[in-house]
LODOVEX-819972 format. One record per atom (N, C-alpha, C): x, y, z; atom name; residue in three letters; residue number from 0. Coordinates in nm, 4 decimals. Layout:
N
((X,Y,Z),CA,ala,NUM)
...
end
This chain:
85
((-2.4949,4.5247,-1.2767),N,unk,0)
((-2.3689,4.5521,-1.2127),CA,unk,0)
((-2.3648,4.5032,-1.0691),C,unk,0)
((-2.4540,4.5184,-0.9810),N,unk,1)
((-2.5048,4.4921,-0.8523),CA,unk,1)
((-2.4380,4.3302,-0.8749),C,unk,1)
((-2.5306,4.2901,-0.9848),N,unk,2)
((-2.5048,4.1300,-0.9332),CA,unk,2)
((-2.3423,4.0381,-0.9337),C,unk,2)
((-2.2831,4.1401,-1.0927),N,unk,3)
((-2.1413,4.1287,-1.0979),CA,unk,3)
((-2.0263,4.1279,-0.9735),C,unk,3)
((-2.0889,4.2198,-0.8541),N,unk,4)
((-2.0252,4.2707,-0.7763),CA,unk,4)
((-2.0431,4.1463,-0.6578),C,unk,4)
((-2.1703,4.0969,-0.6934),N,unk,5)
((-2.2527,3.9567,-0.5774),CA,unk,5)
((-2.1865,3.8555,-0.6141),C,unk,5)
((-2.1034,3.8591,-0.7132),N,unk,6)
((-2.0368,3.6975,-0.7918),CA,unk,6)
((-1.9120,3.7213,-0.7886),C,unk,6)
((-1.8571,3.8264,-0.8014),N,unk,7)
((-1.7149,3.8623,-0.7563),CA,unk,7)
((-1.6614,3.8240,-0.5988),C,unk,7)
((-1.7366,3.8749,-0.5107),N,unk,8)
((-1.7052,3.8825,-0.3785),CA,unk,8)
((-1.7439,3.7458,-0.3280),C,unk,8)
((-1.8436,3.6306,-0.4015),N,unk,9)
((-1.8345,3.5061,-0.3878),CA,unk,9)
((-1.7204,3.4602,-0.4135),C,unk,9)
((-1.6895,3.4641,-0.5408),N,unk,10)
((-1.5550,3.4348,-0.5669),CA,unk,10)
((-1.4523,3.4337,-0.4752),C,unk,10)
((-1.4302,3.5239,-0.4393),N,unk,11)
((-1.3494,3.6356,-0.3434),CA,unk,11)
((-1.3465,3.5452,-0.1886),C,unk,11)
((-1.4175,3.5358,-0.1658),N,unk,12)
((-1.4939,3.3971,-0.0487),CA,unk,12)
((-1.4320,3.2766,-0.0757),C,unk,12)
((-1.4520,3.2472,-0.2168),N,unk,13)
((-1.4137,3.0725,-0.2103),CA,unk,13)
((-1.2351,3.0785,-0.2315),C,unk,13)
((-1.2072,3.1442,-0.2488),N,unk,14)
((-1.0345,3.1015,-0.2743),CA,unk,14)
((-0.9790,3.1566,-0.1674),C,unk,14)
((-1.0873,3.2596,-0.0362),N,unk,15)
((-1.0101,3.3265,0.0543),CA,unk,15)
((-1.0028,3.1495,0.1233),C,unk,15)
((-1.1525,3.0866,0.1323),N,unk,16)
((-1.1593,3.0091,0.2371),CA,unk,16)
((-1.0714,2.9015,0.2246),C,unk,16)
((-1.0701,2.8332,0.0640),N,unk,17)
((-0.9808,2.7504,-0.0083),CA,unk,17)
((-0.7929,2.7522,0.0801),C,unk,17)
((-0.8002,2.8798,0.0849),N,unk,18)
((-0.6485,2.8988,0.1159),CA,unk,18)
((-0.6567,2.8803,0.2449),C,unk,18)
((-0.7033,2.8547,0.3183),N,unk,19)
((-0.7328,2.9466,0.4765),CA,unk,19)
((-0.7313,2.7666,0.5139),C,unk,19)
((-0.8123,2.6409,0.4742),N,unk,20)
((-0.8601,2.5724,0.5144),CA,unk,20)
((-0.7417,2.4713,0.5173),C,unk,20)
((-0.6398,2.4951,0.3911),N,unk,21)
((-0.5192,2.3639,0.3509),CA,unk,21)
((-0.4059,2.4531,0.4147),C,unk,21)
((-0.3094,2.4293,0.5556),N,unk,22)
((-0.2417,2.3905,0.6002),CA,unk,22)
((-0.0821,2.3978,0.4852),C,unk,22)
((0.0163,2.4343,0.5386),N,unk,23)
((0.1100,2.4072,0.4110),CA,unk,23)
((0.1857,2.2850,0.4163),C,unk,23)
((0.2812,2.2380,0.3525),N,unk,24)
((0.3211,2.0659,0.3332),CA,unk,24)
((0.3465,2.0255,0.4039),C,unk,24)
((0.4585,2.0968,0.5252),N,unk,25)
((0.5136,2.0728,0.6605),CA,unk,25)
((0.4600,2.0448,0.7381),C,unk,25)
((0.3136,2.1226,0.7803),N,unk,26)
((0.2468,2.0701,0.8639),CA,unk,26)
((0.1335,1.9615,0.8456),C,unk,26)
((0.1234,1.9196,0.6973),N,unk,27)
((0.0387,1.8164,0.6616),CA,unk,27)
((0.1078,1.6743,0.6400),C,unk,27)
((0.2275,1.6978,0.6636),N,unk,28)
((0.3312,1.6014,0.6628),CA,unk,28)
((0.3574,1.5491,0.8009),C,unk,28)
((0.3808,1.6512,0.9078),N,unk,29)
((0.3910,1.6131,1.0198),CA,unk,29)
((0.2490,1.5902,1.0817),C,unk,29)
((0.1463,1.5930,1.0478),N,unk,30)
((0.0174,1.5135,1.0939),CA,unk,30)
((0.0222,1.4241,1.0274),C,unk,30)
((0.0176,1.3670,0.9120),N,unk,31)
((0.0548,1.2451,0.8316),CA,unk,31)
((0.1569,1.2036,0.9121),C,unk,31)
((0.2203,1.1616,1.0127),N,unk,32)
((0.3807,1.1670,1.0805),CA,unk,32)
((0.2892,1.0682,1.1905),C,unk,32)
((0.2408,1.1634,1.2150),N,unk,33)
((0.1244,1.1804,1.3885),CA,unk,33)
((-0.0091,1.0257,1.3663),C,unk,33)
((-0.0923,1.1137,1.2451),N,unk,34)
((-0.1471,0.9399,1.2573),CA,unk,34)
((-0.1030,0.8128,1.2143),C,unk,34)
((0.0173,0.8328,1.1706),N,unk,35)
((0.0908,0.6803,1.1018),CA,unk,35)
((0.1108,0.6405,1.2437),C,unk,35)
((0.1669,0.6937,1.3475),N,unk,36)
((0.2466,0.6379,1.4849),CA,unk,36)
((0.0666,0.6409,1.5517),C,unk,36)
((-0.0084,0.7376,1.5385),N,unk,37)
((-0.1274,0.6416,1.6363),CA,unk,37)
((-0.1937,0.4910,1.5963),C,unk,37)
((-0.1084,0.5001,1.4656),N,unk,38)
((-0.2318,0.4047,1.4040),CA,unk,38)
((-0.1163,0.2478,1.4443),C,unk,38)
((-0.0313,0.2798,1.4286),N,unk,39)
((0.0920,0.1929,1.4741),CA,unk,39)
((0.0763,0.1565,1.6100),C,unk,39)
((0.0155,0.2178,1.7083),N,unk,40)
((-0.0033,0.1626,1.8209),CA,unk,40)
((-0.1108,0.1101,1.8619),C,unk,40)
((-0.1846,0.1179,1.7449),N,unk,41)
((-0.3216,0.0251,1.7838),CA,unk,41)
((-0.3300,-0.1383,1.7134),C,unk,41)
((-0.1881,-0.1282,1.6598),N,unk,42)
((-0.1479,-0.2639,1.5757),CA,unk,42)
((-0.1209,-0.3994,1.6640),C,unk,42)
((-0.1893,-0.4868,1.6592),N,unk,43)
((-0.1996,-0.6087,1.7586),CA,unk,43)
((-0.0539,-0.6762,1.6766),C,unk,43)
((0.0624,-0.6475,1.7312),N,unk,44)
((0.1641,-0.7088,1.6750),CA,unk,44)
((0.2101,-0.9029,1.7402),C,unk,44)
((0.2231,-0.9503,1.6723),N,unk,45)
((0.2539,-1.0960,1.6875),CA,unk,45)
((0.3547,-1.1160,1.8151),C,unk,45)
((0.3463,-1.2548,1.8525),N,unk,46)
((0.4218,-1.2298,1.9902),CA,unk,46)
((0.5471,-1.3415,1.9256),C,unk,46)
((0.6617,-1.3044,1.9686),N,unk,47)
((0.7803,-1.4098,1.9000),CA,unk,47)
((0.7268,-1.5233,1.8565),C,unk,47)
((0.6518,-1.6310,1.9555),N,unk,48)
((0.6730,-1.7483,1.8831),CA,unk,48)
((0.5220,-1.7939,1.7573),C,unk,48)
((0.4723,-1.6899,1.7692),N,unk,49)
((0.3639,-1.6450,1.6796),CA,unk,49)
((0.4470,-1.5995,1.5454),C,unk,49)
((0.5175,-1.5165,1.5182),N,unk,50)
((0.6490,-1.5054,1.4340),CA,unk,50)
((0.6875,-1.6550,1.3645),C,unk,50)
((0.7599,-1.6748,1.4467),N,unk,51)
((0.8315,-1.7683,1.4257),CA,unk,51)
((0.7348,-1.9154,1.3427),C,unk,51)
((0.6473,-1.9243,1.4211),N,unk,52)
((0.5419,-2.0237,1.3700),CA,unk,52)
((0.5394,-1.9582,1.2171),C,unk,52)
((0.4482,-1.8705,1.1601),N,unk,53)
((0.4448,-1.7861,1.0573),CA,unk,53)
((0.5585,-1.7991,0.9380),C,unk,53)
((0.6469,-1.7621,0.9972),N,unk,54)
((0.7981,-1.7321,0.9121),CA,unk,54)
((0.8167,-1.8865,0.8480),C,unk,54)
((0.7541,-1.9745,0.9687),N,unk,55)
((0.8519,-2.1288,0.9205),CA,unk,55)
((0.7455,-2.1992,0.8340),C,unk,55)
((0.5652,-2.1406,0.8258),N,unk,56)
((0.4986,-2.1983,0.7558),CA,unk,56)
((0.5563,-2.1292,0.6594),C,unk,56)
((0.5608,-2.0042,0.5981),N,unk,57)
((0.5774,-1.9411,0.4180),CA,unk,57)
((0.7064,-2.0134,0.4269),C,unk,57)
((0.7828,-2.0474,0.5009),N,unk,58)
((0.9541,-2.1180,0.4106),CA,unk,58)
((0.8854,-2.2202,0.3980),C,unk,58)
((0.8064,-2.3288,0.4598),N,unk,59)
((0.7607,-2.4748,0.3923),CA,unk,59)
((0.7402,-2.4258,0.2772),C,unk,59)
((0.5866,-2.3474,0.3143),N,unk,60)
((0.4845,-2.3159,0.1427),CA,unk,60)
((0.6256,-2.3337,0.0119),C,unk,60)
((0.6882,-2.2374,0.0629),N,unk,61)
((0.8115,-2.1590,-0.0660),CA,unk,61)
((0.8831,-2.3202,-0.1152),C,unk,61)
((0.9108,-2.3717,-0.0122),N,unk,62)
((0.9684,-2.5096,-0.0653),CA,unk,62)
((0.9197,-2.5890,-0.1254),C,unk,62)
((0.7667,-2.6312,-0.0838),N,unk,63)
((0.6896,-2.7393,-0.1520),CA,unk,63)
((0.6670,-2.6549,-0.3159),C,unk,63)
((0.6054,-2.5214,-0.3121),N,unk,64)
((0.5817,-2.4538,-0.4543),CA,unk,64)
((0.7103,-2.4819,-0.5049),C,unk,64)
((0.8115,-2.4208,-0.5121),N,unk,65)
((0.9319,-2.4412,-0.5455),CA,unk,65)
((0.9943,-2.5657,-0.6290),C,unk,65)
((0.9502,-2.6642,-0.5128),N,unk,66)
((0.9563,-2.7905,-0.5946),CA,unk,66)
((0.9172,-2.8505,-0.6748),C,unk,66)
((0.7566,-2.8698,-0.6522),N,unk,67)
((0.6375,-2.8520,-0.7729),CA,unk,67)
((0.6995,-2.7924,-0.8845),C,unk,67)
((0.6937,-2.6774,-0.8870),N,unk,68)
((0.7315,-2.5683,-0.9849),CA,unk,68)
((0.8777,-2.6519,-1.0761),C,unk,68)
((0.9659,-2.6582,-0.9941),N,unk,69)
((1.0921,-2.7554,-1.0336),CA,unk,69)
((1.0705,-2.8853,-1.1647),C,unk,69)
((0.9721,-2.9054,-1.0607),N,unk,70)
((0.9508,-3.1001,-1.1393),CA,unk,70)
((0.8481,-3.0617,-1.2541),C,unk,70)
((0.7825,-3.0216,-1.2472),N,unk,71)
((0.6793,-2.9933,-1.3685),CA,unk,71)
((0.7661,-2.8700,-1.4865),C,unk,71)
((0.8608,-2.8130,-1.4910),N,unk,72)
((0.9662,-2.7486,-1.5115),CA,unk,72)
((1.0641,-2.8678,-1.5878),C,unk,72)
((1.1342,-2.9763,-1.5341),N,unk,73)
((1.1520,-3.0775,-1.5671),CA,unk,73)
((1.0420,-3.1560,-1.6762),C,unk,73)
((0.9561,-3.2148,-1.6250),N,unk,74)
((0.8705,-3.2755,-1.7199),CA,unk,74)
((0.7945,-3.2287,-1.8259),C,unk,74)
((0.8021,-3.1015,-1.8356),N,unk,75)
((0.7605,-3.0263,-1.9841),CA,unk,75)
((0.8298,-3.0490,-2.0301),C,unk,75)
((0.9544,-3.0185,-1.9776),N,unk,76)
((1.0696,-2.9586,-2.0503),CA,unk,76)
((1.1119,-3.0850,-2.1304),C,unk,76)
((1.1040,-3.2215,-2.0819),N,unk,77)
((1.1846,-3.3375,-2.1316),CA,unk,77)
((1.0779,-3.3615,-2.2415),C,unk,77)
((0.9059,-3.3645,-2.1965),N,unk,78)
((0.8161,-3.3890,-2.2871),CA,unk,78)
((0.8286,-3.2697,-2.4151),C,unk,78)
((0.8675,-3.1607,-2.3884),N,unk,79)
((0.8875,-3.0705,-2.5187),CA,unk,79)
((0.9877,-3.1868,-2.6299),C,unk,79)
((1.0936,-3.2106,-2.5771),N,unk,80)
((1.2463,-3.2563,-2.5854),CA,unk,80)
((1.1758,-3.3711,-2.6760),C,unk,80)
((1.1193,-3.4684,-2.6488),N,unk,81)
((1.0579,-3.5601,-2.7136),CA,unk,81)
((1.0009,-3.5182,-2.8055),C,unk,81)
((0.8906,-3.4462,-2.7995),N,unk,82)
((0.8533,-3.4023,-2.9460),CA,unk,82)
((0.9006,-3.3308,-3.0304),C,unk,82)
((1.0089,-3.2144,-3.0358),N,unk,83)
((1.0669,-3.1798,-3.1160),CA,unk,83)
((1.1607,-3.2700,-3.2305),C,unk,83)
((1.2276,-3.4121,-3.0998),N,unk,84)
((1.2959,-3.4688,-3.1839),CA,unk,84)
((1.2449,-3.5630,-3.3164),C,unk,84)
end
């Protein structure tokens, strides 16, 4: 019985501490809030024409793929065309 009483009050311990340790949503939300904005200010953000450089290489990339993509799109397509007929 002694020991029943030694495993109970453990028990008794882990769900007091369990509860005690987690914070409720509001305030785990507004620290989630807190390190998004510290972590945001340690972000080495691009300087305009660093941007701009950037922005205008992915529109090339997008164009040259694009095109590629286009013409080989085309030339299956005509080489299908041929062999079916």
């Amino acid at each position: 019985m002694a020991n029943e009483a030694k495993l109970a009050n453990k028990v008794d311990k882990r769900v007091t501490k369990k509860k005690e340790k987690r914070p409720n949503i509001i305030l785990r939300f507004l620290h989630f809030c807190k390190d998004v904005i510290a972590e945001l200010k340690r972000v080495t953000w691009p300087s305009k024409k660093d941007l701009l450089t950037y922005t205008g290489a992915v529109i090339v990339f997008i164009l040259i793929s694009s095109t590629l993509i286009g013409l080989m799109d085309i030339v299956f397509g005509e080489g299908m065309r041929l062999l079916v007929r």
